[in-house]
N, C-alpha and C positions, 0 to 999 in steps of 0.2 A: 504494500500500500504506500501511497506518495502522496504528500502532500500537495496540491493545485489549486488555484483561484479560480473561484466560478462566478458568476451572475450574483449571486448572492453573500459572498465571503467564501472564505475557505473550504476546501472539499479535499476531500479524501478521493484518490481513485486508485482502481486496481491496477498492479503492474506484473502479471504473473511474471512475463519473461525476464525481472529483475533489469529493466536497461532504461527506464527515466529516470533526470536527474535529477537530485534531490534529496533531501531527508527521507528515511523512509520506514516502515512498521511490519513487524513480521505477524500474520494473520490466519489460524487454521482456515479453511476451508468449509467452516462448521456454524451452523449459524445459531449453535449454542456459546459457542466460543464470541460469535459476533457480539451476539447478545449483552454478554458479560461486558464486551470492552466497551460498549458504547454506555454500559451502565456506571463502569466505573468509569468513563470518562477518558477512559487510557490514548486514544488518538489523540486526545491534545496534549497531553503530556509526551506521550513517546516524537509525535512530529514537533514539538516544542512549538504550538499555535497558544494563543495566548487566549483565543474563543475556541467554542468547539464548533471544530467541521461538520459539515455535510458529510454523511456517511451513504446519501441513495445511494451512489453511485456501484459501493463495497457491499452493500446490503444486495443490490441486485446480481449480481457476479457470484453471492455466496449460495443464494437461493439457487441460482441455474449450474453453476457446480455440485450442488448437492441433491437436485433432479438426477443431475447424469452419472452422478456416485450411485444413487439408488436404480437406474434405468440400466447401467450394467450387472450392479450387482442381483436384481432380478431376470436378468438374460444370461448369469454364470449357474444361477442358481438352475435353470430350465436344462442346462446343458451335461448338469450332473446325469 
């Protein structure tokens, strides 16, 4: 996750392939994990933002990785 300026202030967005520049936050894939850090707050602390960011951006990226974590793993499951 990388810190970026949006429309609105600060935003958080994904960078799976690790190559924008930038401050940046290491994030499970897990949107139990999401959950936690927007609760504590942790993106603003870890990207060193003095407001808290916008997280749609991470929020949405976690959700559609964790459809297709579950949409394999009920197609490995099939193939038992």
């Amino acid at each position: 996750m990388v810190l970026g300026q949006g429309e609105s202030g600060p935003t958080v967005v994904p960078d799976p392939q690790r190559r924008l520049p930038g401050r940046g936050a290491w994030l499970h894939a897990d949107p139990t994990c999401l959950d936690l850090a927007v609760r504590r707050r942790a993106f603003g602390r870890a990207l060193r933002s003095g407001a808290g960011p916008d997280t749609a951006a991470v929020a949405d990226w976690v959700r559609a990785r964790a459809q297709e974590d579950n949409r394999h793993e009920i197609e490995n499951r099939k193939r038992v």
